[in-house]
C-alpha atoms as a printed R data frame, in Angstrom:
   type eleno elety resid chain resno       x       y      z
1  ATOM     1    CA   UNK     A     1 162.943 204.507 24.765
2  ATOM     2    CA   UNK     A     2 163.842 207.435 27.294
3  ATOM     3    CA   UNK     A     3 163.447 210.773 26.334
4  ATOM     4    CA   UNK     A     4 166.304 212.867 27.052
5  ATOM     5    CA   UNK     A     5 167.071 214.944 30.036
6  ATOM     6    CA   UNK     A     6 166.291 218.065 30.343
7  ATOM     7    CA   UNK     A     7 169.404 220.324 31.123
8  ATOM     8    CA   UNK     A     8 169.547 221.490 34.395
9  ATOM     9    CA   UNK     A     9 167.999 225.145 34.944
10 ATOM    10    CA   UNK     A    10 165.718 224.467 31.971
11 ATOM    11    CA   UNK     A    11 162.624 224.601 33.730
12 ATOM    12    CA   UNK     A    12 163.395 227.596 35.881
13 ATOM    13    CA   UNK     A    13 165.364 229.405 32.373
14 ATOM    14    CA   UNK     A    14 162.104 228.153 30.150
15 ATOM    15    CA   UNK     A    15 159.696 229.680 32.757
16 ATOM    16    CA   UNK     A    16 160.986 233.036 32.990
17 ATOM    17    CA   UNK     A    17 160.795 233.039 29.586
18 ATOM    18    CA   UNK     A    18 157.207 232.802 29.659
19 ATOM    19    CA   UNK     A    19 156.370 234.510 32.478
20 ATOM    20    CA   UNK     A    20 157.958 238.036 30.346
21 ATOM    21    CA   UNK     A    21 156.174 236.646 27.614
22 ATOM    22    CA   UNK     A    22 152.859 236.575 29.732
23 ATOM    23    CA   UNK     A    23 153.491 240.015 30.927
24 ATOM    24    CA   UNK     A    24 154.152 241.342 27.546
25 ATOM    25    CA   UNK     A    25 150.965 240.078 26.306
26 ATOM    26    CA   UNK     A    26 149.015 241.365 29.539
27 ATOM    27    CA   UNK     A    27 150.800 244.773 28.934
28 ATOM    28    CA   UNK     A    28 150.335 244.965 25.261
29 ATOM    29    CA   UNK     A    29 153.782 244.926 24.423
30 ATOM    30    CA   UNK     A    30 156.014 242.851 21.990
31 ATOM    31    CA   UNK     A    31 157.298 239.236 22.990
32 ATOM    32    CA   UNK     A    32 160.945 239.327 22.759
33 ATOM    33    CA   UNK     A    33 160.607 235.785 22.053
34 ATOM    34    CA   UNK     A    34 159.745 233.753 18.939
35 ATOM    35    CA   UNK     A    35 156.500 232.347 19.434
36 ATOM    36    CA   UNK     A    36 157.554 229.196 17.760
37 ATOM    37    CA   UNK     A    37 160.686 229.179 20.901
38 ATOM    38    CA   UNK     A    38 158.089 229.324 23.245
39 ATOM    39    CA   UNK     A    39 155.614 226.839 22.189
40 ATOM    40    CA   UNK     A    40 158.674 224.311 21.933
41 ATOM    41    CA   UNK     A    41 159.550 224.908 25.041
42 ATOM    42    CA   UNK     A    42 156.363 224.775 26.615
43 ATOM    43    CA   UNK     A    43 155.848 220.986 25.103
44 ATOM    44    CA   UNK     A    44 159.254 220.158 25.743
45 ATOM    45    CA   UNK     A    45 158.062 220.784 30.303
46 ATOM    46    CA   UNK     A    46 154.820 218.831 29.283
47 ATOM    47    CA   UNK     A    47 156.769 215.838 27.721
48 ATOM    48    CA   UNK     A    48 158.745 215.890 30.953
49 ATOM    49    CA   UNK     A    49 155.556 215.836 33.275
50 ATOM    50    CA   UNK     A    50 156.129 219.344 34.116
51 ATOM    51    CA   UNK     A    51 152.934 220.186 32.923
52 ATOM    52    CA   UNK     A    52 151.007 220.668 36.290
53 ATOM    53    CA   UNK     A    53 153.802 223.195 37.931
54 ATOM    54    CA   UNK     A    54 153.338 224.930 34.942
55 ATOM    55    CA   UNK     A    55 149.789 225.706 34.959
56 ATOM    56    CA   UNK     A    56 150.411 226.587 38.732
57 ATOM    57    CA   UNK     A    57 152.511 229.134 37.874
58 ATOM    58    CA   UNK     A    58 150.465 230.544 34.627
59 ATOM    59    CA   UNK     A    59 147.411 230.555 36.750
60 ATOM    60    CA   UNK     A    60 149.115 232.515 39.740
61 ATOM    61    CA   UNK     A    61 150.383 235.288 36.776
62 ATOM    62    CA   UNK     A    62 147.146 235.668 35.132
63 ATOM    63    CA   UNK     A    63 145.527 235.741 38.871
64 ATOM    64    CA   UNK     A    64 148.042 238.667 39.528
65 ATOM    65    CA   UNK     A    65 147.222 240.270 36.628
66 ATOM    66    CA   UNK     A    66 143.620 240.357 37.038
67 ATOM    67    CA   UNK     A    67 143.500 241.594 40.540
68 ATOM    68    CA   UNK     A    68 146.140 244.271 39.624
69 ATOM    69    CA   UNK     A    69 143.763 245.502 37.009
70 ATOM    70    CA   UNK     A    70 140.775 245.521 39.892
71 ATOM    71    CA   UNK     A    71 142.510 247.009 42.189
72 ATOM    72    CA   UNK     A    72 143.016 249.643 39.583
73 ATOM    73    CA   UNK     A    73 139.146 250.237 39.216
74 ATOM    74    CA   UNK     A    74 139.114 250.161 42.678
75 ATOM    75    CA   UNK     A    75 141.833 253.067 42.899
76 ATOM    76    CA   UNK     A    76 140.480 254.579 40.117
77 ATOM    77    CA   UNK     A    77 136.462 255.100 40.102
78 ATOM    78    CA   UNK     A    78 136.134 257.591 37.612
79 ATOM    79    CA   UNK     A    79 138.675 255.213 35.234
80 ATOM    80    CA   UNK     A    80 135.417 252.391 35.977
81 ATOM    81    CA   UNK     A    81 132.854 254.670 34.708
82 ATOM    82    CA   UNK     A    82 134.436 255.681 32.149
83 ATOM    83    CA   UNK     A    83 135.201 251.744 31.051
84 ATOM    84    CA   UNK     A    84 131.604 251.427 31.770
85 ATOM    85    CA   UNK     A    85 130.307 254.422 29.376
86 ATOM    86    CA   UNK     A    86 132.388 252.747 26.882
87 ATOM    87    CA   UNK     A    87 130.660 249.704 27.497
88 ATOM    88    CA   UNK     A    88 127.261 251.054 27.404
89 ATOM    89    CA   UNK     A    89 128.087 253.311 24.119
90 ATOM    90    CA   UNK     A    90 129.494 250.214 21.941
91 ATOM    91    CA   UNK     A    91 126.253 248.246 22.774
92 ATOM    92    CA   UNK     A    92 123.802 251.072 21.363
């Protein structure tokens, strides 16, 4: 039995949807989505073979994220050592 179609801009509609969601959660903010929405929609791409484009473009937002936040130490030294006293303080 075929599964059905998916409509058009689903996968471009379903991925922005997670890409905010992924930026939320990277910015400690809330989803405006329902989790339960998302996770549907995420196996709804995978049931459609969609699942490697999609862990292209999750890896290339979490890779974006990190190196923002390096850069950031970078920009910022004294912000570093004081992530790093931090560190050092919770492990005594």
């Amino acid at each position: 039995m075929d599964r059905p179609k998916l409509p058009d801009n689903y996968t471009q509609d379903t991925w922005q949807k997670l890409h905010e969601a992924v930026k939320a959660i990277q910015s400690s903010t809330s989803i405006r989505y329902n989790l339960e929405e998302l996770y549907q929609a995420v196996e709804n791409l995978c049931s459609h073979k969609v699942s490697p484009t999609l862990y292209q473009q999750l890896r290339q937002a979490c890779e974006g994220h990190v190196q923002a936040q390096i850069l950031q130490f970078r920009e910022y030294p004294c912000l570093h050592r004081l992530t790093r006293q931090c560190v050092v303080s919770q492990e005594d």
